[in-house]
N, CA, C and O of each residue as an XYZ file, in Angstrom:
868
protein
N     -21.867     -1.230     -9.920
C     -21.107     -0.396    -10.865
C     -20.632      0.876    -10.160
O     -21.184      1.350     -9.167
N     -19.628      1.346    -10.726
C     -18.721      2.773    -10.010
C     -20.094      3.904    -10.076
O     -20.832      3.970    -11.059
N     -20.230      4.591     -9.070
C     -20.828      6.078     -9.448
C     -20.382      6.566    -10.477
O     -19.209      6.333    -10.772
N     -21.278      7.466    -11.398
C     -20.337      8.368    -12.084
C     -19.755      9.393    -11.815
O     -18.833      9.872    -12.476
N     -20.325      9.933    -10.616
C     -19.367     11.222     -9.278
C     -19.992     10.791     -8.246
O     -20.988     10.153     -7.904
N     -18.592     11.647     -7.642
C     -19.358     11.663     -5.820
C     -19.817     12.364     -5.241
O     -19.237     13.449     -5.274
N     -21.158     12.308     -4.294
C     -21.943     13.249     -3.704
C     -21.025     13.855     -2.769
O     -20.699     13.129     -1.829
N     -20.572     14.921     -2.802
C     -19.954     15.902     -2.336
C     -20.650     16.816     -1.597
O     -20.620     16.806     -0.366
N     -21.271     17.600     -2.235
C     -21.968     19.038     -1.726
C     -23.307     18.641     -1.013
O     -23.583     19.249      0.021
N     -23.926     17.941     -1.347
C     -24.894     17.497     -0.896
C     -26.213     18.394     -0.987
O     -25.839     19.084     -1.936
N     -27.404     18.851     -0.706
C     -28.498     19.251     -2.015
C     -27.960     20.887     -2.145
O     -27.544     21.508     -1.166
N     -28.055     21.526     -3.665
C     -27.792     22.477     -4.337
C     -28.819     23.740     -3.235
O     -29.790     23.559     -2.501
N     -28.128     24.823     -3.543
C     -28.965     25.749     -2.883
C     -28.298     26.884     -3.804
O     -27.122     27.213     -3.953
N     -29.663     27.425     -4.446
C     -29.665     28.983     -5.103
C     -28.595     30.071     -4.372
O     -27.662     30.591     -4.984
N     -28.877     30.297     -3.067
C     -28.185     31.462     -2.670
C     -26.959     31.135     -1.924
O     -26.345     32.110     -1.492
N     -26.400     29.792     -1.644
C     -25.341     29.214     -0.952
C     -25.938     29.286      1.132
O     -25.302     28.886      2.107
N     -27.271     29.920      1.081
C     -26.996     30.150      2.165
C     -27.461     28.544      3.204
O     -27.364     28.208      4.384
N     -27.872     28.052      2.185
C     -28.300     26.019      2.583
C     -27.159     25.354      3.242
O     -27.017     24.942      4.393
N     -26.301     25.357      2.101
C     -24.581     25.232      1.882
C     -24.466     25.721      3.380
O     -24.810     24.964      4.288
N     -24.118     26.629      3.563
C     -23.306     27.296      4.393
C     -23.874     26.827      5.769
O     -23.064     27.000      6.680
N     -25.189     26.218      6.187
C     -26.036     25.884      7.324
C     -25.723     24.092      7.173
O     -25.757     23.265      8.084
N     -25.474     23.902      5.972
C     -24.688     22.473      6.031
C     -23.547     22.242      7.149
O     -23.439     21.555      8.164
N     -22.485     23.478      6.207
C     -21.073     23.240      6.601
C     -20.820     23.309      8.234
O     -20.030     22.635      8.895
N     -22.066     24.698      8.838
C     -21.809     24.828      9.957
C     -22.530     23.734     10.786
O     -22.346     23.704     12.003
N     -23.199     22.995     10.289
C     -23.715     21.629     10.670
C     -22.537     20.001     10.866
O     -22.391     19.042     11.624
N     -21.908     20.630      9.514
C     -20.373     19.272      9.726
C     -19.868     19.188     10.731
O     -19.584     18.201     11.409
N     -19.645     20.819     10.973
C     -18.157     21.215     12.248
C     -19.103     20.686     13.485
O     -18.615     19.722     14.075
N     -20.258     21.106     13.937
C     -20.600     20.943     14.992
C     -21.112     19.369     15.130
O     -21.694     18.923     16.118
N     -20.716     18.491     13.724
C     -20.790     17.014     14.326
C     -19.589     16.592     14.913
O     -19.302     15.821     15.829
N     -18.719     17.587     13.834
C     -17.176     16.659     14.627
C     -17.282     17.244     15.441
O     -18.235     16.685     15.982
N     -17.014     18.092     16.092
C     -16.988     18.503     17.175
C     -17.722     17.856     18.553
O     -17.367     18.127     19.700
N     -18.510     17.202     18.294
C     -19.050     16.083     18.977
C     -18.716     14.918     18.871
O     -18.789     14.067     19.758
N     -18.268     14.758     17.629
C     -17.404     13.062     17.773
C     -15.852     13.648     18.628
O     -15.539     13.233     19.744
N     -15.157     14.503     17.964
C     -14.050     14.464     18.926
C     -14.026     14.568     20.725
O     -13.226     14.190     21.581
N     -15.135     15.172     20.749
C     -15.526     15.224     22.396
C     -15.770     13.501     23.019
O     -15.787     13.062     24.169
N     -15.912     12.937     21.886
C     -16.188     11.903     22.360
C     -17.318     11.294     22.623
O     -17.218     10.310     23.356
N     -18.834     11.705     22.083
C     -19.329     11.303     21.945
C     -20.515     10.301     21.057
O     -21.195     10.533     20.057
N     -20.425      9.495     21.662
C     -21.082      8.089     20.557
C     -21.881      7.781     19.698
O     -21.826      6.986     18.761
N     -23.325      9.067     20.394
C     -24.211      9.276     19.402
C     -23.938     10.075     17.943
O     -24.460     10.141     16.830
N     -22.935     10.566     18.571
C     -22.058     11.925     17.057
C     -21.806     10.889     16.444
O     -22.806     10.633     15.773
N     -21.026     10.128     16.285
C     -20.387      8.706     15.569
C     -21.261      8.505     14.639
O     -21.253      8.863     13.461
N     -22.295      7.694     15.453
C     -23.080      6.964     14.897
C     -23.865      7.882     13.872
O     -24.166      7.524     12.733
N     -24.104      8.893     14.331
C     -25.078     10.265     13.044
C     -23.986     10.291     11.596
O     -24.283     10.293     10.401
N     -22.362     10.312     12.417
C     -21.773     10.543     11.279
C     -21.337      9.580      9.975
O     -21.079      9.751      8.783
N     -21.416      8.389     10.985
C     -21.579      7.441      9.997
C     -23.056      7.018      9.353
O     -23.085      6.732      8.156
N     -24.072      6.984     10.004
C     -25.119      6.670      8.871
C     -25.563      7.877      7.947
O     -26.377      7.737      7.034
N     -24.906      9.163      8.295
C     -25.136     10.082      7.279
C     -23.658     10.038      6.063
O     -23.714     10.362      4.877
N     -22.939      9.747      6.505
C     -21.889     10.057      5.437
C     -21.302      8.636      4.631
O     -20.535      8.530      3.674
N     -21.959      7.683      5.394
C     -21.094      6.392      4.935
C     -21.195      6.134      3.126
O     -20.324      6.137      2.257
N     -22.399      5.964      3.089
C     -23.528      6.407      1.653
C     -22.497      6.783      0.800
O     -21.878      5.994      0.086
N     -22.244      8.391      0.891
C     -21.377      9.653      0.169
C     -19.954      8.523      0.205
O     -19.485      8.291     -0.910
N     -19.542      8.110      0.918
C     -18.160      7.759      1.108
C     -17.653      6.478      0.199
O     -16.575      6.343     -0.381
N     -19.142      5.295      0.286
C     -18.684      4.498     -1.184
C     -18.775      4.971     -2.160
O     -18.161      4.443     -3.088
N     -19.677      6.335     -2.453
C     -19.705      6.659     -3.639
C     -18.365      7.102     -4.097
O     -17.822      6.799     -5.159
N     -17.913      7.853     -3.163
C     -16.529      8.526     -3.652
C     -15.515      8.122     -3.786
O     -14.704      8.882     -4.315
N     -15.027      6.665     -3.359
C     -14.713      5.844     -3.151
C     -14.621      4.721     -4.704
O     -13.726      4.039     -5.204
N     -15.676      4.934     -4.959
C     -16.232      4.228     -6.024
C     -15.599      5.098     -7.132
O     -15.089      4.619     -8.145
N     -15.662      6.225     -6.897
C     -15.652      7.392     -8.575
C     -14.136      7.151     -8.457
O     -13.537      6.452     -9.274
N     -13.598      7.690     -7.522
C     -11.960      7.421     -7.444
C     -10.927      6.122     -8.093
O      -9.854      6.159     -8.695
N     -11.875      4.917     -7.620
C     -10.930      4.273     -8.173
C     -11.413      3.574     -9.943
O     -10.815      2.831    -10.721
N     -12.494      4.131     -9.986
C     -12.777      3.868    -11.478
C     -13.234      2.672    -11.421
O     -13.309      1.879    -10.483
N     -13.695      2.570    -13.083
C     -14.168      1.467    -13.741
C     -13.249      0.353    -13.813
O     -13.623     -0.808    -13.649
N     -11.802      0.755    -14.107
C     -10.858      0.075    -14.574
C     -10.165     -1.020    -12.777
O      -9.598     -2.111    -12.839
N     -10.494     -0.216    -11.401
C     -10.007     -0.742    -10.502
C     -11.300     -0.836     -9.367
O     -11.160     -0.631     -8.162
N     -12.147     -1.073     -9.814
C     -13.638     -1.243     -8.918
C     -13.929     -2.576     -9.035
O     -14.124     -3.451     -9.878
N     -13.848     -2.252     -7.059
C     -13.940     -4.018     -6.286
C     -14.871     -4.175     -5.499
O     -14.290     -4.049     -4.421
N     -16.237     -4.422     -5.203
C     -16.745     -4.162     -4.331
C     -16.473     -4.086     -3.010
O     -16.799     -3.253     -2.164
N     -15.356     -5.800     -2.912
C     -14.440     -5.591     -1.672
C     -13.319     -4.858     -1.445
O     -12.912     -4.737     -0.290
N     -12.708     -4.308     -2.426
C     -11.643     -2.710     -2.515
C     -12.673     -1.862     -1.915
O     -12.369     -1.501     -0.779
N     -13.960     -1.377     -2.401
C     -14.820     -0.084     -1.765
C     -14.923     -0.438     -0.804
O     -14.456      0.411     -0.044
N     -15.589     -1.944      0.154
C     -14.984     -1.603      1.218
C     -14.253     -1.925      2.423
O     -14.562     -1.952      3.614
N     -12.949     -2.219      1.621
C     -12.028     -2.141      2.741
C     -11.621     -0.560      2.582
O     -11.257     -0.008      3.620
N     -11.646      0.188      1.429
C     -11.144      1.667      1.801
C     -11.921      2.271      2.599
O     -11.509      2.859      3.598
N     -13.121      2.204      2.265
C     -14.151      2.774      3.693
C     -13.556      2.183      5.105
O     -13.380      2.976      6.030
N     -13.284      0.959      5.253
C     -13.192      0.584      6.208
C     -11.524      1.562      6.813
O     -11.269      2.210      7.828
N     -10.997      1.324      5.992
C      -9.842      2.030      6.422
C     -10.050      3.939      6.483
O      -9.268      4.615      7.153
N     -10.943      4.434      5.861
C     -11.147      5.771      6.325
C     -11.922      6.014      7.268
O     -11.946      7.184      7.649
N     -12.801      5.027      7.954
C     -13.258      5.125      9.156
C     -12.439      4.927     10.296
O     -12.472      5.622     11.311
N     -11.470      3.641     10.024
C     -10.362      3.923     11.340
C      -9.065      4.811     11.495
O      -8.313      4.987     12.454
N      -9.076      5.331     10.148
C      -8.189      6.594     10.335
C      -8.896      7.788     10.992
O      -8.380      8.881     11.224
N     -10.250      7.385     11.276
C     -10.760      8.954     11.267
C     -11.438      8.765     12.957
O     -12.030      9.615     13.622
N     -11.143      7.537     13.269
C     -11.954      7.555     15.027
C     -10.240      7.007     15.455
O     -10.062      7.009     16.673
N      -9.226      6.635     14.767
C      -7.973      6.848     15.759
C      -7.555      7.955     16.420
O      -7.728      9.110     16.031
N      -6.823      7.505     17.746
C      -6.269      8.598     18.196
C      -7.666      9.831     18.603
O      -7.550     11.051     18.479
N      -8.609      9.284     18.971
C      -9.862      9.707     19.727
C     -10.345     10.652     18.409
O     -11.346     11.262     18.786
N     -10.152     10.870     17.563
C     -10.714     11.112     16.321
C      -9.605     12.505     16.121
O      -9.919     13.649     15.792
N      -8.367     12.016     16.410
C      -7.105     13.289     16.013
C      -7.860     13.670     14.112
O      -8.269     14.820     13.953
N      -7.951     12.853     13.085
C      -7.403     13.078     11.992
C      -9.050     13.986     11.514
O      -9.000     14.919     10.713
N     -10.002     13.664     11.955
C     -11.241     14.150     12.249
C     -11.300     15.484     12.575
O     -11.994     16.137     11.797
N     -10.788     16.108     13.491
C     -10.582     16.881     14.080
C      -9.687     18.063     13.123
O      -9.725     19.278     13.316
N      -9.107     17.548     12.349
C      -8.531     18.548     11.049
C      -9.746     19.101     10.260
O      -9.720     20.192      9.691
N     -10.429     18.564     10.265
C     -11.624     19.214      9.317
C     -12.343     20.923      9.532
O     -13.256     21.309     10.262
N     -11.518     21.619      8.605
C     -12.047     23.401      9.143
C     -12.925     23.239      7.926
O     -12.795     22.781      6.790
N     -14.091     23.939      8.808
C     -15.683     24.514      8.444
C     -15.073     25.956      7.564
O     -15.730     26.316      6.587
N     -13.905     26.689      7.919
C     -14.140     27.639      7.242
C     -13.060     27.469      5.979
O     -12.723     28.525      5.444
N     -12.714     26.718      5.661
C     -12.492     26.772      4.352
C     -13.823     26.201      3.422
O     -13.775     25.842      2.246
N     -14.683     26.222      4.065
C     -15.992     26.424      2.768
C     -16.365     24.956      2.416
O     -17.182     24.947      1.495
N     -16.138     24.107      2.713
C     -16.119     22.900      1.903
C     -17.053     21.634      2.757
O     -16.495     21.406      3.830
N     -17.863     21.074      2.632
C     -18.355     19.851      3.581
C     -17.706     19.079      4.003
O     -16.648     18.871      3.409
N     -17.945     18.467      4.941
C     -17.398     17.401      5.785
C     -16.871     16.003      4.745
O     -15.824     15.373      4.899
N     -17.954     15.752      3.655
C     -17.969     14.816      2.824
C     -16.726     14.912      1.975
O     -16.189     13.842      1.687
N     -16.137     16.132      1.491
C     -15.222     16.231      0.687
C     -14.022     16.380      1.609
O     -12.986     16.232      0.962
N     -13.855     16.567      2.608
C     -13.057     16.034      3.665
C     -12.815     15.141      3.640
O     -11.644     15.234      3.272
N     -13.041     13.959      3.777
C     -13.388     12.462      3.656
C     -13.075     11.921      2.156
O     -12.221     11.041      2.041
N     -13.522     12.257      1.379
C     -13.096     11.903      0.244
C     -11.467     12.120     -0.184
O     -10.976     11.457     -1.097
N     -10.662     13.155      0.602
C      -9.546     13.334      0.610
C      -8.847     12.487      1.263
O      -7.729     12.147      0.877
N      -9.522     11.931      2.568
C      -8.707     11.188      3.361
C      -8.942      9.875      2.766
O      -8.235      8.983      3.234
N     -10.072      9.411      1.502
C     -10.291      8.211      0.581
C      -9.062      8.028     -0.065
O      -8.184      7.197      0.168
N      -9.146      9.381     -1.353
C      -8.178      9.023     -1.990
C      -6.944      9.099     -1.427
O      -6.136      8.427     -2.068
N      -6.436      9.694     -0.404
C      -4.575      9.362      0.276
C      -4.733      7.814      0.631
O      -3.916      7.074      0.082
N      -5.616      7.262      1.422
C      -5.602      6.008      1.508
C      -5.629      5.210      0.413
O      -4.726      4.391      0.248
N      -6.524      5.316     -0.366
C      -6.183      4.393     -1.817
C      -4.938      4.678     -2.737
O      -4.589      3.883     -3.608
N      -4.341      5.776     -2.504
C      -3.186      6.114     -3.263
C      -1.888      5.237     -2.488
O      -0.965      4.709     -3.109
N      -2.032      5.223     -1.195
C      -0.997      4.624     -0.198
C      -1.284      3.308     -0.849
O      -0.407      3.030     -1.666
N      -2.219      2.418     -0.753
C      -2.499      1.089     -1.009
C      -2.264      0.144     -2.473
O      -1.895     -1.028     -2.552
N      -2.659      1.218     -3.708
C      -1.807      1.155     -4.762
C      -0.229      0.987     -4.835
O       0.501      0.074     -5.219
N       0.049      2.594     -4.160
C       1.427      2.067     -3.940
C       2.319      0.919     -3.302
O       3.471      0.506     -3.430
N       1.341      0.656     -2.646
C       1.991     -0.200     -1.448
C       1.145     -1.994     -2.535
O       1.296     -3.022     -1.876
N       0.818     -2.089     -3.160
C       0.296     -3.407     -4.048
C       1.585     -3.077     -5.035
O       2.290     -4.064     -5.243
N       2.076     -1.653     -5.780
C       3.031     -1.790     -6.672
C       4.596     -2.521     -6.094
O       5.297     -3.424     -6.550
N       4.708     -1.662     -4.918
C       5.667     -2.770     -4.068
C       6.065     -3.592     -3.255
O       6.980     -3.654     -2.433
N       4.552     -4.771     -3.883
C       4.263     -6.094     -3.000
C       4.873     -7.101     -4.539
O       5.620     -8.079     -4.587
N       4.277     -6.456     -5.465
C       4.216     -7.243     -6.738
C       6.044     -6.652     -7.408
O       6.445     -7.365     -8.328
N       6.893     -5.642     -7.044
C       7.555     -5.647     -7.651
C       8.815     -6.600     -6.839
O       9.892     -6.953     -7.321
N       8.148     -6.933     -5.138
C       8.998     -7.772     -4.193
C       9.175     -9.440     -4.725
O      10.188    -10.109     -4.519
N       7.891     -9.943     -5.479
C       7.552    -10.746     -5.905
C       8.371    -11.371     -7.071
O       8.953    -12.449     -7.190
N       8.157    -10.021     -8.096
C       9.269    -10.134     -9.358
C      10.667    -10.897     -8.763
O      11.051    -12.049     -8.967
N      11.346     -9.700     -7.863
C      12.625    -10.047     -7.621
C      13.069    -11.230     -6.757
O      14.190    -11.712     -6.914
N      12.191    -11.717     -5.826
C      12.044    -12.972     -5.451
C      11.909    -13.971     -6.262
O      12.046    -15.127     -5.861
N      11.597    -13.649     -7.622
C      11.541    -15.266     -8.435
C      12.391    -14.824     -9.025
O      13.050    -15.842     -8.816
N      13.099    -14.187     -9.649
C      14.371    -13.612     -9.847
C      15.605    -13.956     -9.427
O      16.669    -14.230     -9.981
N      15.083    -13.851     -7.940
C      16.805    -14.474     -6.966
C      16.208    -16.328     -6.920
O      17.109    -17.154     -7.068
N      15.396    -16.636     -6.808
C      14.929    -17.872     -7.050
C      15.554    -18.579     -8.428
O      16.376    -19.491     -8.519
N      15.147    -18.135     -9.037
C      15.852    -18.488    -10.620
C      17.041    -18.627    -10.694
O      17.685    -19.596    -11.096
N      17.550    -17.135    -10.098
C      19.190    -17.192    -10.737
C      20.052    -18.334     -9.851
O      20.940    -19.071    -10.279
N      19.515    -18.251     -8.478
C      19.764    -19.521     -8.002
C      19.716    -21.109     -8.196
O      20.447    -21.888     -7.584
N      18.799    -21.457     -9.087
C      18.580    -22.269     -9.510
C      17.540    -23.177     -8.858
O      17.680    -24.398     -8.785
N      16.222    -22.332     -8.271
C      15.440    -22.648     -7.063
C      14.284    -22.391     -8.023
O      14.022    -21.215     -8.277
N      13.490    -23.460     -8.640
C      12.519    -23.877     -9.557
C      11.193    -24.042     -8.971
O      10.190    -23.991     -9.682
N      11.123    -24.274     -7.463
C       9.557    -24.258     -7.077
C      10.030    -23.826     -5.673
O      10.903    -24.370     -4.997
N       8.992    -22.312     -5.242
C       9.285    -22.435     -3.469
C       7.713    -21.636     -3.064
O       6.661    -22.016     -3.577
N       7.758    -20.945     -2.465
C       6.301    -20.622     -1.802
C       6.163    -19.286     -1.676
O       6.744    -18.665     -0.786
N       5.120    -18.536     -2.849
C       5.954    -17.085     -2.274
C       5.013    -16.934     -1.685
O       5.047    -15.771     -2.087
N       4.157    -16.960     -1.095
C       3.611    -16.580      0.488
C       4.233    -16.321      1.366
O       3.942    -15.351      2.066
N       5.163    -17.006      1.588
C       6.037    -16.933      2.897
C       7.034    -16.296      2.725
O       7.695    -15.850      3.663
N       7.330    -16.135      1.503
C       9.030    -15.512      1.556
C       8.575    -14.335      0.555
O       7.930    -14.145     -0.477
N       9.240    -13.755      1.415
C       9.108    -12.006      0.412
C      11.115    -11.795     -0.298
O      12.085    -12.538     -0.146
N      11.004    -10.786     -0.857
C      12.331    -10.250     -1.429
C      13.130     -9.453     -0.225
O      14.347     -9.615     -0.142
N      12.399     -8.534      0.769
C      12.836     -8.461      1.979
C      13.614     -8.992      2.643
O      14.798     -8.702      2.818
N      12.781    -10.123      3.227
C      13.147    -11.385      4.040
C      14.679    -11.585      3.610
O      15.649    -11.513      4.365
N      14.687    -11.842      2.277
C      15.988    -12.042      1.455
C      16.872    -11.163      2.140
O      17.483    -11.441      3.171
N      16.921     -9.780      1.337
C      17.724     -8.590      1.560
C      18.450     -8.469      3.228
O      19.645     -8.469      3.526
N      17.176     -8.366      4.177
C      17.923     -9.117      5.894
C      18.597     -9.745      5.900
O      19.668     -9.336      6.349
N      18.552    -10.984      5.500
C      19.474    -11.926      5.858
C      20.730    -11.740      5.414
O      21.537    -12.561      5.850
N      21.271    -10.678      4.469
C      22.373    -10.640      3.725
C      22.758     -9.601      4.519
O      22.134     -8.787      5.200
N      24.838     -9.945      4.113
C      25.398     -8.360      5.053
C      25.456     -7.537      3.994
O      25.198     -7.941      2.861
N      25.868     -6.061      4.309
C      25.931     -5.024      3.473
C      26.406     -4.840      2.226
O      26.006     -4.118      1.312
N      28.014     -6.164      2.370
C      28.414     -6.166      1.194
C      27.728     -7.355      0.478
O      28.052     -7.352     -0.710
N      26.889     -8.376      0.793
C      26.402     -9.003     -0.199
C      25.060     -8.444     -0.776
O      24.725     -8.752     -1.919
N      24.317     -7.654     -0.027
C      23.495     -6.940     -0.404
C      23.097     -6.123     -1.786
O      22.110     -6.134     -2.521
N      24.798     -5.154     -1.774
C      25.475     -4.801     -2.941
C      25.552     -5.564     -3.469
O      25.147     -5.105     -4.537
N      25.864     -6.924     -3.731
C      26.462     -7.561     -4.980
C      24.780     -7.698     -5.350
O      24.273     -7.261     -6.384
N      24.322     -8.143     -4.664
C      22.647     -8.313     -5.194
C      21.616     -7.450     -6.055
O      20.913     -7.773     -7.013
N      21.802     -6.024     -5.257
C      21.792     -5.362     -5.884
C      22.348     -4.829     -7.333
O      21.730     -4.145     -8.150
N      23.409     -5.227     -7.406
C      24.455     -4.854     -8.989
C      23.315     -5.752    -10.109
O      22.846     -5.115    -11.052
N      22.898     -7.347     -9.912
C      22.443     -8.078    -10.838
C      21.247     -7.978    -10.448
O      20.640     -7.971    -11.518
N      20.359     -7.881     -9.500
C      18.726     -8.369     -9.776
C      17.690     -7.115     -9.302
O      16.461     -7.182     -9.317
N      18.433     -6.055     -8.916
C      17.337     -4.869     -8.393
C      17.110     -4.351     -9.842
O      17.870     -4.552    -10.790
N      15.958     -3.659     -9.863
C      15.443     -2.784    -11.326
C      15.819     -1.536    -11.279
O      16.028     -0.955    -12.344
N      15.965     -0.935    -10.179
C      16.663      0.592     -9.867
C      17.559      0.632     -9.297
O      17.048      0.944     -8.221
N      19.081      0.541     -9.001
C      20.192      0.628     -8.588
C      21.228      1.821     -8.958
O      21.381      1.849    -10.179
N      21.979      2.804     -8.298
C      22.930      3.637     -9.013
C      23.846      3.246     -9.898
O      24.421      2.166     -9.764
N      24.125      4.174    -11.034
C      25.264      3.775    -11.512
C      26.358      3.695    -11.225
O      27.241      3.332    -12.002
N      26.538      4.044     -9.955
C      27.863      3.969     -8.990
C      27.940      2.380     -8.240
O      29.048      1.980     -7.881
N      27.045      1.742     -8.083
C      26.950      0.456     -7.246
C      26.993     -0.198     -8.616
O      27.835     -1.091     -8.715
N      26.179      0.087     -9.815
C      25.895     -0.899    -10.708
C      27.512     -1.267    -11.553
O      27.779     -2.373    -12.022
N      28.186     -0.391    -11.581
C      29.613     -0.416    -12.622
C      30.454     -0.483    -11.331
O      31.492      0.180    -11.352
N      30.244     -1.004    -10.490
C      31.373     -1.145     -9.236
C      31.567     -2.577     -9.844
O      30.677     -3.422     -9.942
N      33.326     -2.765    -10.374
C      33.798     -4.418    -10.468
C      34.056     -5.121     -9.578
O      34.117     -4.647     -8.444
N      34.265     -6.335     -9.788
C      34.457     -6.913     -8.742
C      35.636     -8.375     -9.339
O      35.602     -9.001    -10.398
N      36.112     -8.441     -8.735
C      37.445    -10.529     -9.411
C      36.269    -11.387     -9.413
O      35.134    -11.353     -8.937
N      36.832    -12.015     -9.989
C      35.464    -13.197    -10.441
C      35.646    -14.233     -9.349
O      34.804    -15.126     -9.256
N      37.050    -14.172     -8.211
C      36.766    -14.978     -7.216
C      35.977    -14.408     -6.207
O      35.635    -15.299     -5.429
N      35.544    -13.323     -5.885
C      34.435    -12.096     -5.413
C      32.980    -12.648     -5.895
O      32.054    -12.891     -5.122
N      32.950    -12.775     -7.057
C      31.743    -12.960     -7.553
C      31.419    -14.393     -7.012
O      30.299    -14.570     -6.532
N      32.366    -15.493     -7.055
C      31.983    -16.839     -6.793
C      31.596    -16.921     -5.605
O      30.516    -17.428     -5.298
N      32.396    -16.451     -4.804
C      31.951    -16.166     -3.468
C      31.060    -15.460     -3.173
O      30.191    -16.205     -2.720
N      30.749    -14.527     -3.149
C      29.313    -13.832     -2.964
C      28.292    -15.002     -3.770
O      27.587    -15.662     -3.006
N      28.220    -15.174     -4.635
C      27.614    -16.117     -5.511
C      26.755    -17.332     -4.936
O      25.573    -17.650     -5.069
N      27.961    -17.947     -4.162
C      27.588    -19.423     -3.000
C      27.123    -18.333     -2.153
O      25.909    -18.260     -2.342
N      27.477    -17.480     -1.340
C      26.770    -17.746      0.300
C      25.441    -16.998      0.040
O      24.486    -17.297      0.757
N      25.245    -15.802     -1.174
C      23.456    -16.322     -1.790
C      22.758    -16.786     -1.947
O      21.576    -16.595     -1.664
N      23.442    -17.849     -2.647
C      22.698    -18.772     -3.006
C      22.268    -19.831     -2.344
O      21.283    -20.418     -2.792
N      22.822    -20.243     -1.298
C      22.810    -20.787      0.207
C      21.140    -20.031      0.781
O      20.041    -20.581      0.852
N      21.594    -18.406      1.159
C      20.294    -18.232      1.943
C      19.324    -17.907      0.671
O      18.422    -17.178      1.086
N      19.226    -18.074     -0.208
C      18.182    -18.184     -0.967
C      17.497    -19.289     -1.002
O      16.267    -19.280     -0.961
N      18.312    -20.540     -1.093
C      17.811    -22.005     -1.474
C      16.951    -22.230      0.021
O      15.791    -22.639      0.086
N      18.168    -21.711      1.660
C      17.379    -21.875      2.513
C      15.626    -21.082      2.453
O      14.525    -21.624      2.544
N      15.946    -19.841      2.292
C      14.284    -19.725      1.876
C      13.199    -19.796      1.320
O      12.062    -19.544      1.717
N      13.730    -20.279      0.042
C      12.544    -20.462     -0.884
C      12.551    -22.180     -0.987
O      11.446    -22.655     -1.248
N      13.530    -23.034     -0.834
C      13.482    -24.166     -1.377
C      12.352    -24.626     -0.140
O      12.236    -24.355      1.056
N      11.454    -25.632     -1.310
C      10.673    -26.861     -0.130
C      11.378    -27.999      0.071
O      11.560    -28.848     -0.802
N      11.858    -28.067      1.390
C      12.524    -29.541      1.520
C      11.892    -30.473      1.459
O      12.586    -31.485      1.552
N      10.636    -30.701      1.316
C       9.851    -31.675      1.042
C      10.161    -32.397     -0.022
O       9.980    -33.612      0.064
N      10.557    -31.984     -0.940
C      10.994    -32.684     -2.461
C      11.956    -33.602     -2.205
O      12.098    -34.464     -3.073
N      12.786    -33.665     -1.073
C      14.415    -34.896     -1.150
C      15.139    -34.787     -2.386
O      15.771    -35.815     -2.626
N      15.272    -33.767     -3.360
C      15.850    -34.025     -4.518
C      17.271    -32.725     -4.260
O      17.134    -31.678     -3.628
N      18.171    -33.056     -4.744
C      19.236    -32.519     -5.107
C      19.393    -31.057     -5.374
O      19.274    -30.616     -6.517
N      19.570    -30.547     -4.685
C      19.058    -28.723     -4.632
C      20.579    -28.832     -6.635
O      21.316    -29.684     -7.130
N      20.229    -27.581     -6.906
C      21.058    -27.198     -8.495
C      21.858    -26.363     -7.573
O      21.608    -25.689     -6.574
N      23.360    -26.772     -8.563
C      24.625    -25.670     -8.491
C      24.243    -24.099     -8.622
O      23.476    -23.842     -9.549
N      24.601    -23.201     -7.957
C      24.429    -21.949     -8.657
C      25.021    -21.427     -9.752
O      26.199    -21.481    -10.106
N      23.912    -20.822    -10.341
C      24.014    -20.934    -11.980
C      25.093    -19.533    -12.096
O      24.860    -18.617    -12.885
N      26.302    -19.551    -11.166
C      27.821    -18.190    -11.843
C      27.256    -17.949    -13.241
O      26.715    -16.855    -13.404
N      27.290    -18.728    -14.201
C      27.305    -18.273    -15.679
C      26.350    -17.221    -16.010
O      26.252    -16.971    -17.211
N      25.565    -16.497    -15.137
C      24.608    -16.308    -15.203
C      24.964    -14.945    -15.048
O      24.348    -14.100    -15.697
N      25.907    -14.607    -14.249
C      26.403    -13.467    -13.930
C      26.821    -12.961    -15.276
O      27.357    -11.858    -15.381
């Protein structure tokens, strides 16, 4: 189950002056991992790893808690933080007051915020891939292999645009009310629908690929 917070501060002290023999304790680990040494590493990970699912855990909630989400984000804030001989590590100032742990928890949540984002536009590539699948008239293909991307490459600039006008969800209103002759449209229409069928269709089937569905426009 998620923590209900994350160990941050790590044990309370009456006069802050504990705190403060902490913090100057963080700096002088990194400061040894960035030098490069191995035993620093290793202190810093079996002391902080602990703190790091927890926070990890509180962040992404009840509603998005995976055991294997907690940890691949750990996993990914540990190699952000020994890349580049421990560059991102090495940001961590002792004198803004704060532990090493809540350091880390910052570099949690930017990573889980990147990864959300980056799942919102895996799944919205997906949409529009069965989308151009459809309007094509391409009823079973593999979306493993073929992204909405893939698509978008293969097209030139101006068919791109036309693609954009009918199947993107955010487009300007300057591209979107751009007309076009309906012998424009037919044409753009086929050589789409061409590299669409080439990517998504399974030739395995031997059956009769469908006309592209113009009416659709």
């Amino acid at each position: 189950m998620p923590a209900e917070h994350p160990d941050e501060t790590g044990p309370v002290s009456d006069n802050g002056v504990d705190n403060a023999a902490d913090i100057r304790a963080d700096a002088e680990l990194v400061c040894r991992c960035v030098e490069g040494e191995v035993a620093a590493w290793e202190e810093l990970y079996q002391g902080y790893h602990p703190r790091l699912l927890r926070s990890i855990e509180y962040i992404l909630g009840p509603d998005n808690f995976d055991p294997n989400l907690v940890d691949e984000m750990a996993a990914r804030v540990w190699h952000a933080l020994v890349a580049e001989d421990g560059e991102l590590l090495a940001r961590f100032d002792a004198r803004r007051g704060t532990r090493l742990s809540t350091f880390m928890r910052a570099v949690a949540r930017d990573l889980i915020g990147r990864h959300f984002r980056a799942e919102r536009r895996r799944r919205n590539r997906e949409r529009e891939s069965c989308r151009a699948a459809s309007w094509c008239g391409v009823d079973e293909f593999d979306e493993t292999e073929v992204s909405f991307s893939e698509l978008r490459d293969s097209l030139t600039p101006n068919e791109r645009e036309f693609l954009d006008q009918h199947l993107a969800e955010e487009v300007s209103d300057e591209v979107r009310g751009r007309s076009r002759s309906s012998a424009n449209i037919r044409k753009l229409t086929s050589r789409i629908c061409r590299k669409v069928r080439s990517l998504f269709w399974d030739g395995k089937h031997g059956e009769t690929q469908p006309a592209p569905r113009v009416g659709l426009l």
